[in-house]
C-alpha positions as YAML, in Angstrom:
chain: A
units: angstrom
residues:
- id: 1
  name: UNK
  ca: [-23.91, -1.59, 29.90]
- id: 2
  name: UNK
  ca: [-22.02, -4.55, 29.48]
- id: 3
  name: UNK
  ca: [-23.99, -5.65, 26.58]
- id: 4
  name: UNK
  ca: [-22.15, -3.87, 24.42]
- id: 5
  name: UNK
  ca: [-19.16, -5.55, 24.53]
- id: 6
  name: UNK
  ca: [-20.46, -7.98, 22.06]
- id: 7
  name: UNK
  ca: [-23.54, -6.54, 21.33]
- id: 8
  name: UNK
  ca: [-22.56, -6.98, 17.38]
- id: 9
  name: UNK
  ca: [-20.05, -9.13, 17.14]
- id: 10
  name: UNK
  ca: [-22.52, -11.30, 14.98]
- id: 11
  name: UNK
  ca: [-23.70, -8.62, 12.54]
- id: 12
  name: UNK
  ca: [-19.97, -8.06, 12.60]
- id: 13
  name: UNK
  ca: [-18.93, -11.78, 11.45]
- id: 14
  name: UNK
  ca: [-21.68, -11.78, 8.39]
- id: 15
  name: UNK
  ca: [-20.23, -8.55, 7.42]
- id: 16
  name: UNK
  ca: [-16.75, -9.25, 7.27]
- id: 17
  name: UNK
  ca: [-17.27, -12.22, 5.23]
- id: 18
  name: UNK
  ca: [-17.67, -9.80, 1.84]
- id: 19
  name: UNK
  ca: [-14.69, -7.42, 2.91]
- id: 20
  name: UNK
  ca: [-11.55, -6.11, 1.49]
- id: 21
  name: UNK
  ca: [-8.78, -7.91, 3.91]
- id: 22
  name: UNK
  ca: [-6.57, -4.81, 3.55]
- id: 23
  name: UNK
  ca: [-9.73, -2.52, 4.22]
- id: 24
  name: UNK
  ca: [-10.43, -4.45, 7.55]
- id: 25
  name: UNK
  ca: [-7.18, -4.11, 8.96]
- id: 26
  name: UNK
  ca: [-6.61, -0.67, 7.97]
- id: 27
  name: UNK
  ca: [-10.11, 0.66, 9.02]
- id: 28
  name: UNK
  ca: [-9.77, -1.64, 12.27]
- id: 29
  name: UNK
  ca: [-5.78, -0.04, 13.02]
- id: 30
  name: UNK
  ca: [-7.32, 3.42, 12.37]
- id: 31
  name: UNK
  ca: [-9.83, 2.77, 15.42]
- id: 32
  name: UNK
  ca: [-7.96, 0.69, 17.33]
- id: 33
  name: UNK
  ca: [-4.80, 3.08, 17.32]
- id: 34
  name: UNK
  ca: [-7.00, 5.92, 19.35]
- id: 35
  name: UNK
  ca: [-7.26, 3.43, 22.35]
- id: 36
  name: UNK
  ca: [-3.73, 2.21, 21.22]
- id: 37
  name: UNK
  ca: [-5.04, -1.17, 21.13]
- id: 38
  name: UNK
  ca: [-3.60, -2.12, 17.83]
- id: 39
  name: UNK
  ca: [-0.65, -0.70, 15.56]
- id: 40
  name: UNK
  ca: [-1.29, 2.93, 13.63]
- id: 41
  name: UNK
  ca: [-1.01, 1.36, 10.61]
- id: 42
  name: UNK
  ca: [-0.54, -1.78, 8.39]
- id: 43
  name: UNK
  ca: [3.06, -0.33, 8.35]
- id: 44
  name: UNK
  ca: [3.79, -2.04, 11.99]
- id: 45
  name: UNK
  ca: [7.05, -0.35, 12.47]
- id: 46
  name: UNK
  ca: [6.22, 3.44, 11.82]
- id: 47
  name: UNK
  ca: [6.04, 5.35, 14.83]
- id: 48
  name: UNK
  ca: [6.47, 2.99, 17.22]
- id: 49
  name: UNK
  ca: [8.24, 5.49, 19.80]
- id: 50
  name: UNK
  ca: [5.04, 7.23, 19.57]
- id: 51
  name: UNK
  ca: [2.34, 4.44, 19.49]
- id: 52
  name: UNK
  ca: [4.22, 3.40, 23.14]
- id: 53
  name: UNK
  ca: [3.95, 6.89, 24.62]
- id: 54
  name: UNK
  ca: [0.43, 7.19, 24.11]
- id: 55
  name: UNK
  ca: [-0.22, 3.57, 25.04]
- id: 56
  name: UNK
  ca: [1.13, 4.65, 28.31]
- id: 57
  name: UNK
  ca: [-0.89, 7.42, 28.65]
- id: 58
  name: UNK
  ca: [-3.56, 5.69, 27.91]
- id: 59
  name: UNK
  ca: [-3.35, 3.08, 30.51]
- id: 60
  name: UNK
  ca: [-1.98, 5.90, 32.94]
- id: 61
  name: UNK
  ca: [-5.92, 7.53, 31.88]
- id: 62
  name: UNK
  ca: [-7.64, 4.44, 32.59]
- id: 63
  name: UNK
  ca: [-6.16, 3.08, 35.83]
- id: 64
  name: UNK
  ca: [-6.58, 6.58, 37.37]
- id: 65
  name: UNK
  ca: [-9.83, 6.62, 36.55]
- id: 66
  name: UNK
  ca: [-10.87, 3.39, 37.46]
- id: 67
  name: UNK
  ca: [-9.35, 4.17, 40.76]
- id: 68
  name: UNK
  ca: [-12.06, 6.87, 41.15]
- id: 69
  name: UNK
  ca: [-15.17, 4.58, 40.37]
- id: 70
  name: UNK
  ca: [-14.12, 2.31, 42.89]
- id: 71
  name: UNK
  ca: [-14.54, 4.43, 45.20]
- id: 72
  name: UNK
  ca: [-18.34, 4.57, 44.08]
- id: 73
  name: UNK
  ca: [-17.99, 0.86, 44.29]
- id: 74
  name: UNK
  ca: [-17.07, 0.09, 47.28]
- id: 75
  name: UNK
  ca: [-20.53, 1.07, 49.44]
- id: 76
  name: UNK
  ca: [-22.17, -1.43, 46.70]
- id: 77
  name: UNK
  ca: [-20.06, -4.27, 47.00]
- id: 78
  name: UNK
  ca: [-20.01, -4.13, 50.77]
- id: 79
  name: UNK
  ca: [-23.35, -5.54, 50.00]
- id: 80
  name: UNK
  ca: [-22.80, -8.80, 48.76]
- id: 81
  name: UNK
  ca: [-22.13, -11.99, 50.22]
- id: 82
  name: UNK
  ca: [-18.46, -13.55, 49.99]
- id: 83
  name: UNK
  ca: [-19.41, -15.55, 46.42]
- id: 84
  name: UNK
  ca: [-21.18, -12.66, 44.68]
- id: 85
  name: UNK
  ca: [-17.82, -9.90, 45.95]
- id: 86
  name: UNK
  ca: [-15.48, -12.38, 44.69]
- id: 87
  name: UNK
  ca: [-17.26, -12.97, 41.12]
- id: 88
  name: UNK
  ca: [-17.85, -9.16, 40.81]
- id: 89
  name: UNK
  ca: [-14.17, -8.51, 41.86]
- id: 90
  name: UNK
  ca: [-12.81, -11.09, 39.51]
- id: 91
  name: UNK
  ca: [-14.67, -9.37, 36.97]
- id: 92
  name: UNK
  ca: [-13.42, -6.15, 37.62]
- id: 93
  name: UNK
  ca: [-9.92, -7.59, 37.64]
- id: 94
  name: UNK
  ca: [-10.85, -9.72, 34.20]
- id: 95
  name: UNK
  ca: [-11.91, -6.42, 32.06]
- id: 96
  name: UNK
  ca: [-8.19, -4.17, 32.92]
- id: 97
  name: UNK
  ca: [-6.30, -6.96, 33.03]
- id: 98
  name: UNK
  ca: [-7.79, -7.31, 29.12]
- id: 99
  name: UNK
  ca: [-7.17, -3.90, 28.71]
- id: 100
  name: UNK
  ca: [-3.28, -3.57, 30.45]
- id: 101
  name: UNK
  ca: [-2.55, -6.58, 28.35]
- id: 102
  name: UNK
  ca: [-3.83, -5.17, 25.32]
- id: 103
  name: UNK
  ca: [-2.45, -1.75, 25.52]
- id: 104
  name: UNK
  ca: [0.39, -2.35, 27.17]
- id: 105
  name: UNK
  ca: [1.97, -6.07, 27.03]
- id: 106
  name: UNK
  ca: [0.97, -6.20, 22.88]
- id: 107
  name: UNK
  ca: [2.37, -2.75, 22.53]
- id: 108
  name: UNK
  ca: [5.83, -3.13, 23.91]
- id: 109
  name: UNK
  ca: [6.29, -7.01, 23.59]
- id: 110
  name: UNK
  ca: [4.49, -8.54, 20.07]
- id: 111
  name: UNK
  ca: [5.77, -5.90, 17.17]
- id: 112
  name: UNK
  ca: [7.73, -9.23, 15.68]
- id: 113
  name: UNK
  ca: [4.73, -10.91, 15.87]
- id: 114
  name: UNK
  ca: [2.33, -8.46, 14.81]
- id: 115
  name: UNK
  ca: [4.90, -7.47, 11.79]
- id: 116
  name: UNK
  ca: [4.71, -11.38, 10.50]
- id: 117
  name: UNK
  ca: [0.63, -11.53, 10.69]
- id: 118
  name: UNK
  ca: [0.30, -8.06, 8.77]
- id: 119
  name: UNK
  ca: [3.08, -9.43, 6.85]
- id: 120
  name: UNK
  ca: [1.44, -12.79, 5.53]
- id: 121
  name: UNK
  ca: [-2.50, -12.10, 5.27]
- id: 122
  name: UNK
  ca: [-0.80, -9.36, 2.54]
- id: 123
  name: UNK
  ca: [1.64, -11.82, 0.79]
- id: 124
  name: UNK
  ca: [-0.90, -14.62, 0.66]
- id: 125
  name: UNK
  ca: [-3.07, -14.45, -2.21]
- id: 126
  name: UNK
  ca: [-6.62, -14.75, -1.78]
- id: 127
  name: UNK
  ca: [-9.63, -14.39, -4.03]
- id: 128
  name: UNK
  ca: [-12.34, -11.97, -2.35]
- id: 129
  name: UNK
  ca: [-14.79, -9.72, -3.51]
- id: 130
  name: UNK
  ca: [-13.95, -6.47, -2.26]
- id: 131
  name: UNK
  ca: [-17.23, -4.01, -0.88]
- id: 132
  name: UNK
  ca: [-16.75, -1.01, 0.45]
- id: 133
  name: UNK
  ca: [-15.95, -1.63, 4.47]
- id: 134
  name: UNK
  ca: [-16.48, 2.01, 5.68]
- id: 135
  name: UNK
  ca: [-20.27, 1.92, 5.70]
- id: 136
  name: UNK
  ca: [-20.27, -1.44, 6.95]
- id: 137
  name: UNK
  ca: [-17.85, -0.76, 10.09]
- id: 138
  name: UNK
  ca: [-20.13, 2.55, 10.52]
- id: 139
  name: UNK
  ca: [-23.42, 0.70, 11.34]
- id: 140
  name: UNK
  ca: [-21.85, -1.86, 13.39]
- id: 141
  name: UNK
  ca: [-20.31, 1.18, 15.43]
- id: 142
  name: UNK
  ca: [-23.58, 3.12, 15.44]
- id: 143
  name: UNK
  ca: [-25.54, -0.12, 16.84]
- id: 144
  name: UNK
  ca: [-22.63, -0.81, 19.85]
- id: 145
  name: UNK
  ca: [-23.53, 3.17, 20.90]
- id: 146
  name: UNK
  ca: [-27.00, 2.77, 20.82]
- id: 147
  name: UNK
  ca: [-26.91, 0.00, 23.20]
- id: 148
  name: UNK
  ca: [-24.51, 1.30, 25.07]
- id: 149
  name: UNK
  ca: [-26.22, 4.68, 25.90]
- id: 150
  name: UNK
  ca: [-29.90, 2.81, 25.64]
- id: 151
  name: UNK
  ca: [-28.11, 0.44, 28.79]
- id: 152
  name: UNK
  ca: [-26.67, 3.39, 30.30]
- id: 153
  name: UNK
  ca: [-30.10, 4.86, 30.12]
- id: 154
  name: UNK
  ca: [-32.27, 2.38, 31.42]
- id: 155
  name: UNK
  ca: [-30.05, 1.72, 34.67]
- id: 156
  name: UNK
  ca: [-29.61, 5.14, 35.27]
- id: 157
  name: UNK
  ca: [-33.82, 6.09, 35.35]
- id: 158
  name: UNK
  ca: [-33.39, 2.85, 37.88]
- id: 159
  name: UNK
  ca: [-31.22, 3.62, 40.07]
- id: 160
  name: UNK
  ca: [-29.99, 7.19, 39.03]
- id: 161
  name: UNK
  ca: [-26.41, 9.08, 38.44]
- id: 162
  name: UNK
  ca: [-24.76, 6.60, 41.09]
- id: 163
  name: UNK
  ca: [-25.03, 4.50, 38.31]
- id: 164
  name: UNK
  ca: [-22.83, 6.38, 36.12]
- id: 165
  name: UNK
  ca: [-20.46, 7.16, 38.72]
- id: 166
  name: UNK
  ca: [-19.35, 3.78, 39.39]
- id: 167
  name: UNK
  ca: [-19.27, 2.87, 35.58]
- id: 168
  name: UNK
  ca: [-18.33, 5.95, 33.07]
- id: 169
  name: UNK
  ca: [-14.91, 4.24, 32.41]
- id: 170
  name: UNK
  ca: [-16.24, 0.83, 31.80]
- id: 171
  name: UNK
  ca: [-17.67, 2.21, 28.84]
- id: 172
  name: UNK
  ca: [-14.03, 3.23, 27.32]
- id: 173
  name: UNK
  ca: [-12.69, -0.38, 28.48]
- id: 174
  name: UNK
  ca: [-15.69, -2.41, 26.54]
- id: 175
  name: UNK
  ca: [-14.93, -0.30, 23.22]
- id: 176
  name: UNK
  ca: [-11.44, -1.57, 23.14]
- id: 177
  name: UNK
  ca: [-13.00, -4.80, 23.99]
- id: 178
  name: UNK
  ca: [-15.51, -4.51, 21.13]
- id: 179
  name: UNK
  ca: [-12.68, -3.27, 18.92]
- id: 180
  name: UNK
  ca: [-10.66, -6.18, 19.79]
- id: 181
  name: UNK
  ca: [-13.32, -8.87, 19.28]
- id: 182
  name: UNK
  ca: [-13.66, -7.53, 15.84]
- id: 183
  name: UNK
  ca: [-10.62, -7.56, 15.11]
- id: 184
  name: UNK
  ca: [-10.11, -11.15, 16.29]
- id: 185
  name: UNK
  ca: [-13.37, -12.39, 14.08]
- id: 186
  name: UNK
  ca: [-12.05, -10.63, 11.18]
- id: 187
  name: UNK
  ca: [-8.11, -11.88, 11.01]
- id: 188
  name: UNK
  ca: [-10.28, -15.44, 11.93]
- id: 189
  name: UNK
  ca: [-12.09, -15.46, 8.95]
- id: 190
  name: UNK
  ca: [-8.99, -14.45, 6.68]
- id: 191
  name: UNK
  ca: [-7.36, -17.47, 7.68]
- id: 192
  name: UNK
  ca: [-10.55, -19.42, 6.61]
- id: 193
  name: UNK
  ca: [-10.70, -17.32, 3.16]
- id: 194
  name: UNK
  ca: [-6.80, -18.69, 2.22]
- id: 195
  name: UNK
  ca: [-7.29, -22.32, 3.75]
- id: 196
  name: UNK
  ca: [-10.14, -22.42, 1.48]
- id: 197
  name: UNK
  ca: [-7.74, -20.61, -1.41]
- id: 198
  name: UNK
  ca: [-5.51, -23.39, -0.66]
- id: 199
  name: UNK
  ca: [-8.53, -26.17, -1.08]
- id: 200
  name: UNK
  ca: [-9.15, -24.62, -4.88]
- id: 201
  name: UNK
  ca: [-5.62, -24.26, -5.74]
- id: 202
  name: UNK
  ca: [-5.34, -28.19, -4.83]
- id: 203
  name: UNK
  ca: [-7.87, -29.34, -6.44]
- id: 204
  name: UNK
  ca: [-6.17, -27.06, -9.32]
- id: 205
  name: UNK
  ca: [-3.29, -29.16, -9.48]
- id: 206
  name: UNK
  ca: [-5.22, -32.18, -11.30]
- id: 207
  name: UNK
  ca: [-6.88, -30.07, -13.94]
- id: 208
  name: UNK
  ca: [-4.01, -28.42, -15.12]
- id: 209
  name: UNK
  ca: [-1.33, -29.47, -17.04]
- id: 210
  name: UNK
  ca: [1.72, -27.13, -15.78]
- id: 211
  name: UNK
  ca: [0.83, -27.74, -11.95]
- id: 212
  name: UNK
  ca: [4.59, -27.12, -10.80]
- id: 213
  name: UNK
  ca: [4.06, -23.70, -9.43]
- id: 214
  name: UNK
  ca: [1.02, -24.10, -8.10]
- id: 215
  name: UNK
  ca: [2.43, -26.87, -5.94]
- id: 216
  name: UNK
  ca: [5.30, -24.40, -4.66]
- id: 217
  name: UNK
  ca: [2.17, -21.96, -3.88]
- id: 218
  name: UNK
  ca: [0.29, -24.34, -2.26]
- id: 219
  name: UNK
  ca: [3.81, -25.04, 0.51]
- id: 220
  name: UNK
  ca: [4.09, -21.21, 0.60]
- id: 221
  name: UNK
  ca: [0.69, -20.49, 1.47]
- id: 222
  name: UNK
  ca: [0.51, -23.55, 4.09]
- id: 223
  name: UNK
  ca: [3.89, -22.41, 5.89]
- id: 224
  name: UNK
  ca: [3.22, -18.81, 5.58]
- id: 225
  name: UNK
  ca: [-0.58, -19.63, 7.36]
- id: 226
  name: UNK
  ca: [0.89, -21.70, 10.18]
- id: 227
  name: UNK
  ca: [3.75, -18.78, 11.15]
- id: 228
  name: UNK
  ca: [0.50, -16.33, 11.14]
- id: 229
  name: UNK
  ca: [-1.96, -18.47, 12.77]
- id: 230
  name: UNK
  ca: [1.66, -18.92, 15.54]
- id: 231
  name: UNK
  ca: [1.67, -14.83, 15.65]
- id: 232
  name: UNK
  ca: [-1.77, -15.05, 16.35]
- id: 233
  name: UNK
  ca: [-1.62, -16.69, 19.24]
- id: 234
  name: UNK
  ca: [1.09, -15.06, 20.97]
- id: 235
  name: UNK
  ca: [-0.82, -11.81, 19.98]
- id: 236
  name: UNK
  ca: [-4.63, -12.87, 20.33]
- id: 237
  name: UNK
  ca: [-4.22, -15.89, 23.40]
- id: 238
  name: UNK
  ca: [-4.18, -13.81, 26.50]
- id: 239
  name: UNK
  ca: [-7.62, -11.83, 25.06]
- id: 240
  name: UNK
  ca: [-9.71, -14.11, 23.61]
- id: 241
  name: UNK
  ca: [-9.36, -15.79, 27.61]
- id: 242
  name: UNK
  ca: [-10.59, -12.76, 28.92]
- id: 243
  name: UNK
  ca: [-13.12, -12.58, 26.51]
- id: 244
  name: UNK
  ca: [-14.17, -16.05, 27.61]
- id: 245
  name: UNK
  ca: [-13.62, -15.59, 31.51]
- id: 246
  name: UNK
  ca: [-15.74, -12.12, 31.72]
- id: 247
  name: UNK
  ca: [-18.16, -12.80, 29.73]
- id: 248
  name: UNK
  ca: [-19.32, -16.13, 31.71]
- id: 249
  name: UNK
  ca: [-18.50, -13.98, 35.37]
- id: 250
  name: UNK
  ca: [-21.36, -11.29, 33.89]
- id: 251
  name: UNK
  ca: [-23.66, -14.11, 32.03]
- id: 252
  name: UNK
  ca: [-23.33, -15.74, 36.14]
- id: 253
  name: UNK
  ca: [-24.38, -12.15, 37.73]
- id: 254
  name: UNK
  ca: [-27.32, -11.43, 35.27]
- id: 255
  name: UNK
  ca: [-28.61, -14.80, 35.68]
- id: 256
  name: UNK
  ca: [-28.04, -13.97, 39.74]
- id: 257
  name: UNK
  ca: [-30.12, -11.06, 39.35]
- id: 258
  name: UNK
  ca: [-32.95, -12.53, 37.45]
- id: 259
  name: UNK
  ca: [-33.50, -15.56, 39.98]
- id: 260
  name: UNK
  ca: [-33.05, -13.26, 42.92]
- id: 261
  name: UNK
  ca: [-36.53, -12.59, 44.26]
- id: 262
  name: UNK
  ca: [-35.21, -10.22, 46.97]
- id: 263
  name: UNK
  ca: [-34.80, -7.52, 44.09]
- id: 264
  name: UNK
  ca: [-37.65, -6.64, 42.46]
- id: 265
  name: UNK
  ca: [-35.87, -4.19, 39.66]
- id: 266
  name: UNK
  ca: [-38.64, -4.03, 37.23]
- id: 267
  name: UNK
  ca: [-39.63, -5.01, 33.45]
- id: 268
  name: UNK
  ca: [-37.23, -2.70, 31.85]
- id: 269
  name: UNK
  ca: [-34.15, -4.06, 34.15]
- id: 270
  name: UNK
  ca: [-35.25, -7.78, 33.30]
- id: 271
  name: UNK
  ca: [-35.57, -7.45, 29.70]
- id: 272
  name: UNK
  ca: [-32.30, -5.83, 29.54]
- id: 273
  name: UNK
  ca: [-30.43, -8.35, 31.84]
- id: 274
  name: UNK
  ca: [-32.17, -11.44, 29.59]
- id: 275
  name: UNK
  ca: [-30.97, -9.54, 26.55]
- id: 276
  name: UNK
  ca: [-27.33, -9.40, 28.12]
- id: 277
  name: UNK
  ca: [-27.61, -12.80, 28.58]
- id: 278
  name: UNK
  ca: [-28.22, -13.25, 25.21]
- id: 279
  name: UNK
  ca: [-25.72, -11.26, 23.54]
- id: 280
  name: UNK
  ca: [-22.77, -11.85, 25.75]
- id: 281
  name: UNK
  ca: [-22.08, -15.15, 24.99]
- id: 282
  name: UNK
  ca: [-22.13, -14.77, 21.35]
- id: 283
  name: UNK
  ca: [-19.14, -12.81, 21.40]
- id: 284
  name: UNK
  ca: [-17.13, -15.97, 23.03]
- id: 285
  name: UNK
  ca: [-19.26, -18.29, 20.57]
- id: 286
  name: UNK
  ca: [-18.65, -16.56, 16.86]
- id: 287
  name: UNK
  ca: [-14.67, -16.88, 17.81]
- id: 288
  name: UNK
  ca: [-14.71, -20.23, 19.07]
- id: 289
  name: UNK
  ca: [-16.66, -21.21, 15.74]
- id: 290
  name: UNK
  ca: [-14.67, -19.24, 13.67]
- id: 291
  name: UNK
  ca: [-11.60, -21.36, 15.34]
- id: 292
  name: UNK
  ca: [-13.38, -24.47, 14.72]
- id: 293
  name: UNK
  ca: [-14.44, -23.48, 11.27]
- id: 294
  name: UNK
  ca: [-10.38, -22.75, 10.31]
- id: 295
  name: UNK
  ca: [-9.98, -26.40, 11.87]
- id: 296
  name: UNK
  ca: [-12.78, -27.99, 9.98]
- id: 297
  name: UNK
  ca: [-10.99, -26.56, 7.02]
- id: 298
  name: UNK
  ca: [-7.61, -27.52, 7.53]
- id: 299
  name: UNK
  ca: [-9.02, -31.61, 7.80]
- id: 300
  name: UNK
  ca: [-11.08, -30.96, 4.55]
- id: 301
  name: UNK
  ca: [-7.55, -30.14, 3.00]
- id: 302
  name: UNK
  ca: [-5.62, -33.37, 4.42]
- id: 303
  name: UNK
  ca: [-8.82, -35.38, 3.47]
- id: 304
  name: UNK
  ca: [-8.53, -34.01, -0.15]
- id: 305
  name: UNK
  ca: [-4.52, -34.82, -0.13]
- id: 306
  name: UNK
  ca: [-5.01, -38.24, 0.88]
- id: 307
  name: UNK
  ca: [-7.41, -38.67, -1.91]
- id: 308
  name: UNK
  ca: [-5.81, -37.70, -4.11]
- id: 309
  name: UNK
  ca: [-2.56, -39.32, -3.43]
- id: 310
  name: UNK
  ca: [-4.50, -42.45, -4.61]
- id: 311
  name: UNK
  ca: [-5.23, -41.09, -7.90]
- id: 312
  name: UNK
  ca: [-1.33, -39.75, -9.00]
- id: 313
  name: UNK
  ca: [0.86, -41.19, -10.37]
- id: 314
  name: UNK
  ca: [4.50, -40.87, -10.79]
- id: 315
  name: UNK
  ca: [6.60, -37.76, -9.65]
- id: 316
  name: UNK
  ca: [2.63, -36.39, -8.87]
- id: 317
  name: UNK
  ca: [2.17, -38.81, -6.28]
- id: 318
  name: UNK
  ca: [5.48, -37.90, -4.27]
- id: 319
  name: UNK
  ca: [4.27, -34.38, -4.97]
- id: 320
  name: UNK
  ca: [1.42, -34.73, -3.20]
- id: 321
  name: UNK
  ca: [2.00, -37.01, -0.41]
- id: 322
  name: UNK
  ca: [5.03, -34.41, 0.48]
- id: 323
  name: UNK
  ca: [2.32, -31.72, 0.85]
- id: 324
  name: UNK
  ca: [-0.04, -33.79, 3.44]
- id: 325
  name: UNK
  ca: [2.93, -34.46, 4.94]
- id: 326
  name: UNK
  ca: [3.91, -30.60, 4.99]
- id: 327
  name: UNK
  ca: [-0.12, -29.91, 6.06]
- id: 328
  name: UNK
  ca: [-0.06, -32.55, 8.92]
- id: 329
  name: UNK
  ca: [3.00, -31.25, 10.26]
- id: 330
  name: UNK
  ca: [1.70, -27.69, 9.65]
- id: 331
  name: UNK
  ca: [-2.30, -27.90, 10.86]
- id: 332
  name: UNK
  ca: [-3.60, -24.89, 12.46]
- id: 333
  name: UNK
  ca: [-4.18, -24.75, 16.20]
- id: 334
  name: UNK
  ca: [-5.37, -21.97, 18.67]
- id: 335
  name: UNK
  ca: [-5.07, -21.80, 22.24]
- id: 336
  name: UNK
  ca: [-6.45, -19.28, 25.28]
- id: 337
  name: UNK
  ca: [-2.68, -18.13, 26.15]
- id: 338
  name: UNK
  ca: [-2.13, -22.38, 26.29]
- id: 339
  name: UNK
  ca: [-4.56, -23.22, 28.90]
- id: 340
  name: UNK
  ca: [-6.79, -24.90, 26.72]
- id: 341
  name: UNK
  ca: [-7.13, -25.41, 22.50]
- id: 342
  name: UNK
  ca: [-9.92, -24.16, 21.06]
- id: 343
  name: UNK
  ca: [-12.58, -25.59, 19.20]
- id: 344
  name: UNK
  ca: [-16.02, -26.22, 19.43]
- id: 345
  name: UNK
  ca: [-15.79, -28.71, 22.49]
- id: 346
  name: UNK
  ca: [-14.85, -25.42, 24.28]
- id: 347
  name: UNK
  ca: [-18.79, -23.96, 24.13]
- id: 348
  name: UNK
  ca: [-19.84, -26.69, 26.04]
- id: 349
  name: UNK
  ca: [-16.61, -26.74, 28.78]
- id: 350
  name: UNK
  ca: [-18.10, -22.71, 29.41]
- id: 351
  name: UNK
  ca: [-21.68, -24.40, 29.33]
- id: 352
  name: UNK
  ca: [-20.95, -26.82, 32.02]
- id: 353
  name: UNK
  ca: [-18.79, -24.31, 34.24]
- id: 354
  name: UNK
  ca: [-21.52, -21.57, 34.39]
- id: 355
  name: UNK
  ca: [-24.12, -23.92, 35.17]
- id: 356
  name: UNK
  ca: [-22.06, -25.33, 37.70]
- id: 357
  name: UNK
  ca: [-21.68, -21.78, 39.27]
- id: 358
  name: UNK
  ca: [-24.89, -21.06, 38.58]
- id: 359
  name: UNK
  ca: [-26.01, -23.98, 40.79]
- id: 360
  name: UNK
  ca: [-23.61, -22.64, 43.62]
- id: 361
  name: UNK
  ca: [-25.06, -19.19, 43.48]
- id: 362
  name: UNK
  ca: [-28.70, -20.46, 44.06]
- id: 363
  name: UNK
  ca: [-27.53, -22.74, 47.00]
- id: 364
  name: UNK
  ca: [-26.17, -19.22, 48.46]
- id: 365
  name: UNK
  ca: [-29.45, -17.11, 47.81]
- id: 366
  name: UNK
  ca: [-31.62, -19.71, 49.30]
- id: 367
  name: UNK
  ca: [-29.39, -20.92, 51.97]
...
C-alpha cells in the first residue's frame, strides 16, 4: 500500500520538466487544497480564515480515524519483537507527524513564507515551453490509484478485510504525501529552470553591447532565488525529513519480510514487497538529486563568473566580480529542517544507515 507514496514520483520529475510553472502550482494548490496541504490558490492570502478551518477539520478527520485502526493494530503488533514494534511504531508516528506538520504547522505558521516563494517563481523570468499540465498530472494520478488499489488488493486476497481495517486511512495520509512530493520535485526543478536562466543571461552580458540591465537582472534574479530557496526551507525542511525517515523505516520492514523465512506469504506478496523496495526510495532519491542538481548549477554559475572576470575589462570587470561576489554570498542551500544539508552525499548516509539496520534486524531473526 505504501508503494504509492512514491510510486511516480519519477514519471512525475520527467514530466514536470516541459511544464507551465504557473500551471504546476495552480493545478498542484487545486489538489493539494482538498487535503489542505497547500494554499487554495496562487493568491496565498485569500481565504485564509477558511483554508485554517478546514485544515482543522481535516486533521480532527484523520487523527480520529487513525485512532480507530489502531485498534486493529494493536493484536498485530503485539506480535513483534521489541526492534520490529519500535520501527513499525516510529513509522506510524513518522507518516502523521508528516501529515500534522503539513496541514497544520504550514497552515497556521508559513503564509509569509509561502507568500514570498509564490511571490518570486512569478516575478522571476524564465524561458519554458509551456504544454498543457492537466493531462500530464491526470496520468500520474491515475497510475498512484492503480497501485494503490492493485496493493490494497493483493494484501487483502492474503490476508483478507483485517487488512483494510488497520490501513483505510493510510491511504488518505500517502496522497497528501504523494501530493507533497510532487510538489517539492516541481518548485525543485523551477529553481533549476532560473539558475540556468541566470547562466544564459550571463553569458549574455559579453555578447551584447547594452549589458547594463541585464546585469541588474542577473542581482535580482540571484537575490530573489536565495529568499525563495530560504522560504523553501522553512516550508519544505520538516517534510522532505519525513520523506527520508519513513521511507528507509518501510524499505527496513519489506526487506525484514523478504529475509524472514518464518513467513512464507507467497509470490504475489514478494513481488510486491521487492517492487516497494524499489519504488520507495526513489521518492527520497529524485529530491535529493534535484537538490544536488540546483547545487551543481549554482557552481557552474560562480565557475562562469570567475572566468569571465579574467576576460573584462574596465567598469565590466568590477561588474562582474561584484556579482560572484553577490552569488558566493548568495549560493543555494537546502537542509532536512537543519539536521543535515542536502546533496547527493545524503543517498549514501540513508545507504549506510539502512544497511546498518538491516544488519541488526537479521542478528534479531536469527538470534
Amino acid at each position: 500500500m505504501e508503494s504509492i507514496t512514491v510510486a511516480s514520483t519519477a514519471l512525475l520529475w520527467c514530466l514536470v520538466m516541459e511544464i507551465s510553472d504557473l500551471n504546476i502550482l495552480s493545478v498542484s494548490f487545486a489538489i493539494g487544497k482538498l487535503l489542505a496541504v497547500t494554499p487554495h490558490s496562487l493568491d496565498v492570502k485569500q481565504n485564509r480564515r477558511c483554508q485554517k478551518i478546514y485544515s482543522l477539520f481535516m486533521c480532527t478527520a484523520i487523527t480520529v480515524g487513525l485512532s480507530v485502526t489502531y485498534c486493529y493494530r494493536i493484536p498485530f503488533y503485539k506480535k513483534f519483537d521489541l526492534i520490529k514494534l519500535t520501527i513499525h511504531v516510529l513509522l506510524d508516528i513518522c507518516l502523521y507527524a508528516f501529515n500534522f506538520y503539513t496541514t497544520i504547522v504550514v497552515t497556521f505558521c508559513r503564509e509569509q513564507q509561502w507568500q514570498v516563494l509564490v511571490s518570486n517563481l512569478q516575478t522571476i523570468e524564465c524561458t519554458t515551453p509551456k504544454h498543457f499540465f492537466i493531462k500530464w498530472f491526470a496520468v500520474a494520478n491515475v497510475l498512484y490509484w492503480a497501485l494503490m488499489l492493485g496493493t490494497i488488493w493483493t494484501w487483502i486476497v492474503n490476508f483478507g478485510v483485517e487488512y483494510y481495517k488497520q490501513y483505510v486511512m493510510d491511504a488518505v495520509q500517502l496522497y497528501s504525501k504523494f501530493i507533497y512530493i510532487y510538489l517539492i520535485c516541481a518548485i525543485l526543478n523551477m529553481f533549476l529552470k532560473r539558475y540556468r536562466e541566470i547562466r544564459r543571461l550571463i553569458k549574455n552580458i559579453f555578447s551584447e553591447n547594452d549589458n547594463h540591465l541585464v546585469f541588474i537582472k542577473v542581482k535580482y534574479n540571484i537575490l530573489g532565488l536565495r529568499q525563495s530557496v530560504e522560504a523553501f526551507n522553512q516550508i519544505f525542511g520538516w517534510p522532505i525529513l519525513f520523506v527520508i525517515l519513513y521511507s528507509c523505516l518501510r524499505i527496513l520492514i519489506y526487506m525484514d519480510l523478504l529475509i524472514d523465512s518464518q513467513k512464507n506469504l507467497g509470490i504475489g506478496i514478494t513481488i510486491v514487497n521487492v517492487g516497494i523496495l524499489v519504488v520507495l526510495f526513489v521518492g527520497s532519491v529524485v529530491i535529493i538529486v534535484s537538490c544536488d542538481a540546483i547545487l551543481e548549477e549554482g557552481e557552474t554559475i560562480v565557475r562562469l563568473l570567475s572566468k569571465y572576470r579574467y576576460c573584462a575589462n574596465g567598469g565590466r570587470n568590477d561588474e562582474v566580480k561584484m556579482l560572484s561576489g553577490m552569488m558566493k554570498d548568495n549560493f543555494p542551500e537546502f537542509s532536512a529542517a537543519r539536521f543535515f544539508w542536502i546533496d547527493r552525499t545524503t543517498i549514501f548516509g540513508i545507504l549506510q544507515s539502512i544497511t546498518t539496520f538491516f544488519i541488526i534486524l537479521i542478528q534479531f531473526n536469527f538470534a
